[in-house]
C-alpha positions in Angstrom: 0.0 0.0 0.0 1.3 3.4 -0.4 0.4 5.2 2.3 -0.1 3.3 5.3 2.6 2.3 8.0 3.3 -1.3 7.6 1.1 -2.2 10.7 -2.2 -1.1 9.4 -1.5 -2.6 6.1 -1.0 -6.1 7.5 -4.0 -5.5 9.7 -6.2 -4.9 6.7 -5.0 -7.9 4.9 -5.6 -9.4 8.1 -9.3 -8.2 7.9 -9.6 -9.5 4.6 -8.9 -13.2 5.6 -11.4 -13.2 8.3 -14.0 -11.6 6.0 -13.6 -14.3 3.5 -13.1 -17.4 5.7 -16.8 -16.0 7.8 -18.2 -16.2 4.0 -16.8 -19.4 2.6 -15.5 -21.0 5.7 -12.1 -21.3 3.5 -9.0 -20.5 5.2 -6.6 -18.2 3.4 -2.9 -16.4 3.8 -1.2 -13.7 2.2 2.5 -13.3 1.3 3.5 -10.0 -0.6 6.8 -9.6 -2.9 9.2 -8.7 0.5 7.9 -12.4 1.8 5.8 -11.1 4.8 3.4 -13.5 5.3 0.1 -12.3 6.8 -2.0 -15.6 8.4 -5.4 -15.6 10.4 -3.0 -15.7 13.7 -0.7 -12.9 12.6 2.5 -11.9 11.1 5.6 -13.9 10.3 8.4 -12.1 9.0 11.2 -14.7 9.9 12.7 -16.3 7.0 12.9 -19.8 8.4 9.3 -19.7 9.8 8.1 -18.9 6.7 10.2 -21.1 5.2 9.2 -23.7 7.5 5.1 -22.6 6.5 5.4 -23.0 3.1 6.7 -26.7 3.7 4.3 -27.5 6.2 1.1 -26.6 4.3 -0.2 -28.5 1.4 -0.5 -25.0 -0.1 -1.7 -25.2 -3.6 -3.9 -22.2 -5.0 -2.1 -18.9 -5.4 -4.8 -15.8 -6.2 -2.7 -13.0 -7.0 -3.6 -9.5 -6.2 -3.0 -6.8 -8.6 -3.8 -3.3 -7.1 -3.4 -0.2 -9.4 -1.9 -2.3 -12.4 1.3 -4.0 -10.6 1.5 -7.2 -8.2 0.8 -6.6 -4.9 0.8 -10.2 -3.2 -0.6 -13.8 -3.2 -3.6 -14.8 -1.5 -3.4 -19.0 -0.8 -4.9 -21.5 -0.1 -5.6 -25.3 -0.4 -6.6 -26.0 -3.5 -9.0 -29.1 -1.9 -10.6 -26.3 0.4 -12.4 -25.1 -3.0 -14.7 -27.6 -5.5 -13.5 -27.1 -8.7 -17.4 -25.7 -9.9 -16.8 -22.8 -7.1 -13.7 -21.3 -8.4 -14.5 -18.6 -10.3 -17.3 -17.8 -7.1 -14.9 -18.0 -4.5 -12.6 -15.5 -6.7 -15.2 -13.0 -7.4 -15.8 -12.8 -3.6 -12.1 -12.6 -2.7 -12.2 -9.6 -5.2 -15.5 -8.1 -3.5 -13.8 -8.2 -0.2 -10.9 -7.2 -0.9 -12.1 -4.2 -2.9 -14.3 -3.2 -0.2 -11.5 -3.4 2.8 -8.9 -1.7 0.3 -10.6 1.1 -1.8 -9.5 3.6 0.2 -5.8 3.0 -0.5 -6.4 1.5 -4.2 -8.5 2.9 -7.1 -8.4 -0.5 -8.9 -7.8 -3.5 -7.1 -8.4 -7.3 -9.2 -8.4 -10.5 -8.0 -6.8 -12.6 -10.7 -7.9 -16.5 -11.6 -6.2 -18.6 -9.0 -2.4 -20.5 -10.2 -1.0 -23.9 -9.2 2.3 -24.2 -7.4 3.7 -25.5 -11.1 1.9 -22.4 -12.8 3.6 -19.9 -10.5 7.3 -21.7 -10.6 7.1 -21.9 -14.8 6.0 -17.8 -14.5 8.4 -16.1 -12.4 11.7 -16.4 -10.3 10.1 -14.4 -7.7 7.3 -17.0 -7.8 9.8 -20.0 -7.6 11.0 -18.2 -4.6 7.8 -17.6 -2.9 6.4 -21.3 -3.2 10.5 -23.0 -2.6 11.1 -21.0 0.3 14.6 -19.8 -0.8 14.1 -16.5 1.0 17.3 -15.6 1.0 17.4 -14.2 -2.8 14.6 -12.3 -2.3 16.1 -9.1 -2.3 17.8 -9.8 -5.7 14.6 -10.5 -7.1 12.1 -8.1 -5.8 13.9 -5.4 -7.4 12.8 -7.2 -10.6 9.0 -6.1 -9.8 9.2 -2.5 -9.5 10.9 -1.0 -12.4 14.1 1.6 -11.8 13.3 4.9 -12.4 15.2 6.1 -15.2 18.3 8.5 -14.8 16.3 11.5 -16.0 13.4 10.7 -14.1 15.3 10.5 -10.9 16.8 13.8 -12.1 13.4 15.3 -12.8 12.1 14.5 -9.2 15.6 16.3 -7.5 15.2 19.1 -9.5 11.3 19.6 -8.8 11.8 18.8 -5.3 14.6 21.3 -4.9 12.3 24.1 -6.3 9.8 22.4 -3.8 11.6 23.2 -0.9 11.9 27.0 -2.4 8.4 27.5 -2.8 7.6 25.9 1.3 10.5 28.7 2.3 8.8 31.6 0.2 5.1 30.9 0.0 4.5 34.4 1.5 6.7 36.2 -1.1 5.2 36.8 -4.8 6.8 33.9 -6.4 6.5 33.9 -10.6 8.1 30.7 -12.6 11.3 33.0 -13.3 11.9 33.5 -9.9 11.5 30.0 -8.6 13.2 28.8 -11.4 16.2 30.8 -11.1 16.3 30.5 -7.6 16.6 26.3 -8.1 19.3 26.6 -10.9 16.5 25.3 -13.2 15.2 27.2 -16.5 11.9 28.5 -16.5 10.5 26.4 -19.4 11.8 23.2 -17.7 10.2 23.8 -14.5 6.9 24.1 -16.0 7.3 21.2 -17.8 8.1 19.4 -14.3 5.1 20.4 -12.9 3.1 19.5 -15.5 4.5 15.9 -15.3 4.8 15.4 -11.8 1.5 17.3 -11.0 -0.5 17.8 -13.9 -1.0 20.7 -12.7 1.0 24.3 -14.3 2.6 26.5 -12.0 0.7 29.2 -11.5 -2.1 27.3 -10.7 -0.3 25.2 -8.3 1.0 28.6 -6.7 -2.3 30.1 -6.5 -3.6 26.9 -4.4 -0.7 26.8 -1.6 -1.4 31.1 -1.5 -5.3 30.6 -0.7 -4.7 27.5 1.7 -2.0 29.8 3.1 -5.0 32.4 3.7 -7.6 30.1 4.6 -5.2 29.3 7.3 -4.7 33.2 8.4 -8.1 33.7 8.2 -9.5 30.8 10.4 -6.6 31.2 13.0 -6.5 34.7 13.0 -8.1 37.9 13.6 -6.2 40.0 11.2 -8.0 41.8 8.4 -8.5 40.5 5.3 -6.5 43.3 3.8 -3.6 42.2 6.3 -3.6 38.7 5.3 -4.1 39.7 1.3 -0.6 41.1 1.9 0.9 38.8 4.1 0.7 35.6 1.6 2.3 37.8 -1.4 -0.8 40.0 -2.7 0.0 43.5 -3.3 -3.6 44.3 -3.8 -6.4 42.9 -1.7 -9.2 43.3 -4.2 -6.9 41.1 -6.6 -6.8 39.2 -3.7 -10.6 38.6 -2.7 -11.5 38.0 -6.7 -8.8 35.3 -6.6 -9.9 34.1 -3.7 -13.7 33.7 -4.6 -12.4 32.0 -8.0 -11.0 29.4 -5.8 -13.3 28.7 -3.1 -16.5 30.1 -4.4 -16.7 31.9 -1.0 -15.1 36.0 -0.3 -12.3 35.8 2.3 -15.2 37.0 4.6 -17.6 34.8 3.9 -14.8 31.9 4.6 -14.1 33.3 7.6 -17.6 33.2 8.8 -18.1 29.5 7.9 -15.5 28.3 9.6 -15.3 31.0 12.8 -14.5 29.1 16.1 -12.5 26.6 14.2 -10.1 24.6 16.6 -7.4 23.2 15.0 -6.3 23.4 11.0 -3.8 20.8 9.0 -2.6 21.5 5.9 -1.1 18.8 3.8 0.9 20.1 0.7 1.3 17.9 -2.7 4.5 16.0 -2.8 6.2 13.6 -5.3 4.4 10.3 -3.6 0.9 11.6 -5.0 -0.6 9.8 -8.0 -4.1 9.9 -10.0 -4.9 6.6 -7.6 -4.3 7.9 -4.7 -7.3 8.9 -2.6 -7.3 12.3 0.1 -7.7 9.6 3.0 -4.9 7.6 2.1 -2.8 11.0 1.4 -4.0 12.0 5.0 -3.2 8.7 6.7 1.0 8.8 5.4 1.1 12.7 6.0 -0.2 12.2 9.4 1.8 8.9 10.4 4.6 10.9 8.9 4.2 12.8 11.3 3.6 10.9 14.7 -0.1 13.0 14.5 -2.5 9.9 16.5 -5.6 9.1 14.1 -8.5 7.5 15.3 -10.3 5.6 12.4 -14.0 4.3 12.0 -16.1 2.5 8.9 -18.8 4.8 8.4 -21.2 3.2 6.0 -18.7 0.7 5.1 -16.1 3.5 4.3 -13.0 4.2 6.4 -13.2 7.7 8.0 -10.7 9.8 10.3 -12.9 10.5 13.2 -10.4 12.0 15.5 -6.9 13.6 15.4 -4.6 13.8 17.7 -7.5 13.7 20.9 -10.1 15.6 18.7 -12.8 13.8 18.1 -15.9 13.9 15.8 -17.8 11.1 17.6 -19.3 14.3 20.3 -22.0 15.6 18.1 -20.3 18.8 18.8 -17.5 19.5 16.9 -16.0 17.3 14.1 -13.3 17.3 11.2 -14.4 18.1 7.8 -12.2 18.4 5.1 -10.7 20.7 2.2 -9.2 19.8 -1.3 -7.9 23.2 -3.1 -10.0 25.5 -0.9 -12.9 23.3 -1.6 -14.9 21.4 0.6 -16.0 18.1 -1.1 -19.4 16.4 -0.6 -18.1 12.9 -0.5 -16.2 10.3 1.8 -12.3 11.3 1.3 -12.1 7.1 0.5 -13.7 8.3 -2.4 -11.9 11.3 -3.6 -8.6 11.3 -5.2 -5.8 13.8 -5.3 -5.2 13.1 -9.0 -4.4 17.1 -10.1 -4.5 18.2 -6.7 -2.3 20.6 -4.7 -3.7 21.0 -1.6 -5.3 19.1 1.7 -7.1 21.0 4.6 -8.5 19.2 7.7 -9.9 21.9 10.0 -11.7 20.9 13.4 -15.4 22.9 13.6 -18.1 23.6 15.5 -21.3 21.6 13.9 -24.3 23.3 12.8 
């Protein structure tokens, strides 16, 4: 997963066994590509106890899981724990569950047709390894799954991540592509490329985001005047201010202000190079705050995983709650269900409820 600690991933994979072993009374386990394997007692991470599994167990059905378009792991079992004529039904439920414990992290997760131990060794080395036990090549081999980033990719990332770093320093200053560009030893015309590739999203846009979310900060934490905070983010005029402003949040500074008066507590979470088109604003949320050693308290709401408390604020009083931003804008759906995709910007700001 990409954006959970270890831990919680294990613990939803974890969930998913128990989920499908209550529906089909068919055990299962999971082993992923760094030869962790997840069973219904736990974790074993030991080479020679895994070693010492995978010779035990007459295990014999390997259903891969593929999340986002690359391998994520192998769900097993016995292949005598599933009739032949259930198969495909035992698959398409493995897939269901899955998919149901995992959307939050994943915006397309499958559940391919199940492989014997002699289809797995014929298909990979990795997969040799996995059912032999010869753990101590993994690391050799795993490589093989996740492609190197090319030179000039790895390049592309310093660079944008240098400029990055400018733009977090001097997000109050009125910052144009020349500036930032010059000021990371980049040209202007390759920067904006960058961003377009890394973020689809240009420049100027991307600047105009961090600016607001820097005001929407000001203005909830603050009592200075609106023309006070148009000129402390960078804004030499504070009507060009308030119409930019409006354009982004469909609300005047004042009117923002008003919505979310006797807020308690504001987190902002800036884009960085780990955001993709599948990743959704709680998974974003979960590594930022991890990241940071910020305590989250989590709860299915309507069979979707929610934040309901951060760091000791809770939403479960009726009182006050946690409600969330994505470029100034607060969405209308579960953030399980939105993705960051050409995003810039996360908000999650502790209210009063109405």
């Amino acid at each position: 997963m990409n954006f959970n600690s270890q831990e919680t991933r294990y613990i939803r994979i974890k969930q998913i066994l128990t989920l499908f072993y209550q529906l089909t009374k068919t055990h299962l386990t999971f082993i992923d590509a760094s030869l962790h394997l997840v069973t219904s007692d736990g974790l074993l991470i030991d080479p020679d106890k895994v070693n010492a599994f995978f010779h035990k167990k007459n295990l014999s059905f390997f259903f891969p899981l593929i999340t986002n378009g690359q391998f994520n792991g192998l769900f097993i079992t016995n292949k005598n724990s599933i009739p032949v004529n259930t198969t495909s039904l035992h698959q398409d439920a493995l897939e269901n569950i899955a998919t149901s414990v995992l959307n939050a992290y994943y915006q397309e997760i499958t559940i391919l047709s199940p492989l014997t131990k002699e289809e797995l060794t014929k298909g990979s080395q990795l997969f040799s390894l996995l059912i032999s036990g010869a753990v101590n090549e993994v690391e050799s081999v795993t490589h093989t799954f996740k492609p190197a980033p090319t030179p000039s990719n790895n390049k592309g990332r310093n660079d944008i991540d240098i400029a990055l770093s400018y733009i977090d320093q001097n997000i109050d200053q009125k910052l144009t592509l020349v500036t930032v560009a010059k000021n990371s030893y980049l040209s202007p015309a390759y920067l904006s490329r960058l961003f377009k590739e890394h973020f689809k999203i240009n420049f100027s846009n991307y600047i105009r985001i961090r600016k607001i979310a820097l005001a929407q900060t000001q203005l909830i934490s603050t009592d200075q005047p609106i023309n006070d905070v148009s000129k402390t983010i960078g804004f030499a005029r504070a009507n060009y201010f308030n119409k930019v402003f409006k354009e982004t949040t469909s609300l005047t500074p004042l009117q923002f202000r008003k919505r979310y008066s006797g807020a308690q507590k504001i987190y902002t979470i800036n884009r960085d190079l780990a955001w993709n088109d599948n990743i959704s604003v709680y998974a974003a949320s979960q590594h930022y705050f991890q990241k940071k050693g910020i305590v989250l308290r989590e709860k299915n709401i309507n069979g979707r995983p929610c934040i309901v408390a951060i760091d000791g604020l809770s939403s479960l009083n009726n009182t006050k709650g946690w409600i969330y931003l994505v470029d100034g804008v607060q969405p209308q759906i579960f953030p399980s269900e939105t993705y960051v995709k050409d995003k810039s910007v996360i908000q999650w700001i502790y209210v009063t409820l109405s």
